[in-house]
C-alpha positions in Angstrom: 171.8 80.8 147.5 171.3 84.7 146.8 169.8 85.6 143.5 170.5 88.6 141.6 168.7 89.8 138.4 169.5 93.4 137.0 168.2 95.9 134.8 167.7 99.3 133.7 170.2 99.2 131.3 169.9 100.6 127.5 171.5 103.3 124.9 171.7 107.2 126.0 173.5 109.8 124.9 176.6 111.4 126.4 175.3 113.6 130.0 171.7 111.6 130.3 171.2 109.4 133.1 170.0 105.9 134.0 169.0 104.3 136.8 169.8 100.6 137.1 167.9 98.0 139.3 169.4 95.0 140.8 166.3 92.6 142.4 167.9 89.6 145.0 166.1 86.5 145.8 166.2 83.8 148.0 168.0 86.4 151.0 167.3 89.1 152.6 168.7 92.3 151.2 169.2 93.8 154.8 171.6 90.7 155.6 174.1 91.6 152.0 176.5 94.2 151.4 175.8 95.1 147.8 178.6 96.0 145.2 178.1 97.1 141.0 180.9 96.5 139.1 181.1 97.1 135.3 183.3 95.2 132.6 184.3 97.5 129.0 184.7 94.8 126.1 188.5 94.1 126.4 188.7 94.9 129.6 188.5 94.0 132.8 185.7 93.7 135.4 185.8 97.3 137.7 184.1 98.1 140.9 182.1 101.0 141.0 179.9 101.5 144.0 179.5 99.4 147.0 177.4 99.4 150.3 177.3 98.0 153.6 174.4 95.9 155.0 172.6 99.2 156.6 173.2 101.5 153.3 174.6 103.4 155.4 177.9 103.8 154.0 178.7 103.7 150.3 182.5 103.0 148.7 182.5 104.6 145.2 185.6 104.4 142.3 187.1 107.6 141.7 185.4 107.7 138.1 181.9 107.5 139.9 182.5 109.7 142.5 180.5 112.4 141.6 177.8 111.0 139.0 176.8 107.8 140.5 174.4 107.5 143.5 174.1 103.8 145.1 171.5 103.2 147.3 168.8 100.7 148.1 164.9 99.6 148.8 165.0 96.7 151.7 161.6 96.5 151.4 161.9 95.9 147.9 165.0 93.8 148.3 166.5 96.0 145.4 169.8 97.7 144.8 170.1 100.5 142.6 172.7 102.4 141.0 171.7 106.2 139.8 173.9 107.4 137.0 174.1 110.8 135.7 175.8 113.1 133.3 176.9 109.6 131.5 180.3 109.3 129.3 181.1 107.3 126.6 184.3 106.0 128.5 181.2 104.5 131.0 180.0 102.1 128.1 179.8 98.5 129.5 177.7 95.6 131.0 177.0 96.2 134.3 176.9 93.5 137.0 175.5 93.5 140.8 177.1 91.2 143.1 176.5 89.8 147.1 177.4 87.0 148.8 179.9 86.2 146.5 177.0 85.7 143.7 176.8 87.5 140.8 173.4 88.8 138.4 174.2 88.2 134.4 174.4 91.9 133.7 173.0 94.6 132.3 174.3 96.3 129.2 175.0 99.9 129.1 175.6 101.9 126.0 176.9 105.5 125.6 177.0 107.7 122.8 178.5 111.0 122.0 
């Protein structure tokens, strides 16, 4: 079954940028539609960027549309997520997901 390990994550202040790294295992990234999705302590879990198999195409929430870039390395099997001019609102743990699998996260912190 797919793996999914993510990183990148960490503290910046409000209108820096990170970029965050989602490395799958155990499949072939060129075979998975990739999606990010982010969860806000007492809230719940969001989408917020999603590709097809070819990268071709991208889906993006309305609050990324704009700021966040998702793209990805088959070579590398990675998926990444590119975010700039960051908000606090965008504070959360963010989480890549194929295959109906899901990575443990990566925390994202935002101050003003």
């Amino acid at each position: 079954q797919v793996q999914l390990v993510e990183s990148g994550g960490g503290m910046v202040t409000s209108g820096g940028s990170l970029r965050l790294s989602c490395v799958v295992s155990r499949r072939t990234l060129s075979t998975l539609a990739m999606g990010w999705f982010r969860q806000a302590p007492g809230k719940e879990r969001e989408l917020v960027a999603a590709d097809t198999m070819s990268g071709d195409r991208a889906y993006y929430a309305d609050f990324a549309e704009d700021r966040f870039v998702i793209s990805r390395d088959n070579s590398e099997n990675t998926s990444y997520l590119e975010m700039n001019s960051l908000k606090p609102e965008d504070t959360a743990v963010y989480y890549c997901t194929a295959a109906d699998k899901w990575g443990r996260g990566t925390q994202v912190s935002v101050s003003s």
